[in-house]
N, C-alpha and C positions, 0 to 999 in steps of 0.2 A: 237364619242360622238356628234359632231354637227350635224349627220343625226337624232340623237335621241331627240335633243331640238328643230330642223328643226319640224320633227314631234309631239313634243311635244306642240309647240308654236302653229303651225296650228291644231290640234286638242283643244288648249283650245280658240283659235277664234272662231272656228267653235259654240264651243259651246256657247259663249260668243252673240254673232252674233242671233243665234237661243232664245234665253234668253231674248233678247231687243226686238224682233220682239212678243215674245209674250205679251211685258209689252205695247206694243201699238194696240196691239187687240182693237177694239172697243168690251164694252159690255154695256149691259142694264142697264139704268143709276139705275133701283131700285134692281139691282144684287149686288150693292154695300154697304159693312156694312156701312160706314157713309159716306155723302157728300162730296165732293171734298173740300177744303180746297182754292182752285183758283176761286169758281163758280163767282164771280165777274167779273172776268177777263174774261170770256170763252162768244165766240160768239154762236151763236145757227143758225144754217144750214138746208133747209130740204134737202130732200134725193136727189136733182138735184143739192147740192152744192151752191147756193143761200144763204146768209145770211140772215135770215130773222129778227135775235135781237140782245139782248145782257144779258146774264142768271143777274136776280136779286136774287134769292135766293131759295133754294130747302127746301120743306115741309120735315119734317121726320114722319115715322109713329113709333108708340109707342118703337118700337124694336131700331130706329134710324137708319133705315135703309130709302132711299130717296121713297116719296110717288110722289111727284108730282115737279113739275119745274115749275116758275114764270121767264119770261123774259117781257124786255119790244121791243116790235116790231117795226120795223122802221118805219110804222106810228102814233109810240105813246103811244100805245094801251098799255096797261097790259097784258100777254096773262097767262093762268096756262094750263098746261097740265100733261099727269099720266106719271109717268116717266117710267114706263113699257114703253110707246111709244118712248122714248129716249133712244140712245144709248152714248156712253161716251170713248174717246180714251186718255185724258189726255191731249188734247188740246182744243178739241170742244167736243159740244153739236151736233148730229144731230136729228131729232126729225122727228116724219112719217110724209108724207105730206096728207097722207087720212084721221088723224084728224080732227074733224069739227075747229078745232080751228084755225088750220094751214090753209088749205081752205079756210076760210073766209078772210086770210090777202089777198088772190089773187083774192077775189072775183070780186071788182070794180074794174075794170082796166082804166085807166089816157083814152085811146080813146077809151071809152064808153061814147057815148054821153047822157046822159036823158037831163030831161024838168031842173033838180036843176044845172045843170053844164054847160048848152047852154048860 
């Protein structure tokens, strides 16, 4: 009998194991019937891992299901983007970085000199 709970205990790991692993899949943040519940909390990442914000609040569209993401960017900024370009793992936000929106936060870069920062 203890090779049969031996096997039995490691068979329902196993499956236990494979179960959590899919509950942290990153998916598409407008795949999701309704918004996260934490979006406050949740930092917003592009796809090099970089933080670039801090989520303020997800748009729904008429179904309630997420249309767009609002975070504010570590220069300040407001930024909104389609949450199709978002993905979502239960911790973070990460968000594409070929967005014109996302792009634009790295556009100026601090040693880039012009005539207004000389």
């Amino acid at each position: 009998m203890s090779k049969f709970r031996a096997a039995l205990l490691c068979g329902f790991l196993s499956i236990s194991a494979k179960a959590s692993g899919e509950e942290l899949a990153p998916v598409a943040l407008n795949s999701l019937s309704s918004p996260p519940s934490n979006i406050a909390s949740l930092q917003v990442m592009d796809q090099k891992g970089e933080v670039v914000g801090q989520a303020l609040r997800i748009q729904p569209d008429q179904d309630g299901h997420p249309a767009a993401l609002a975070f504010r960017a570590n220069n300040g900024s407001t930024v909104v983007i389609s949450a199709a370009a978002t993905s979502y793992d239960g911790h973070m936000l990460v968000t594409d970085s070929n967005q014109p929106q996302i792009a634009a936060l790295f556009s100026v870069l601090p040693s880039v000199h012009t005539a207004a920062n000389q």
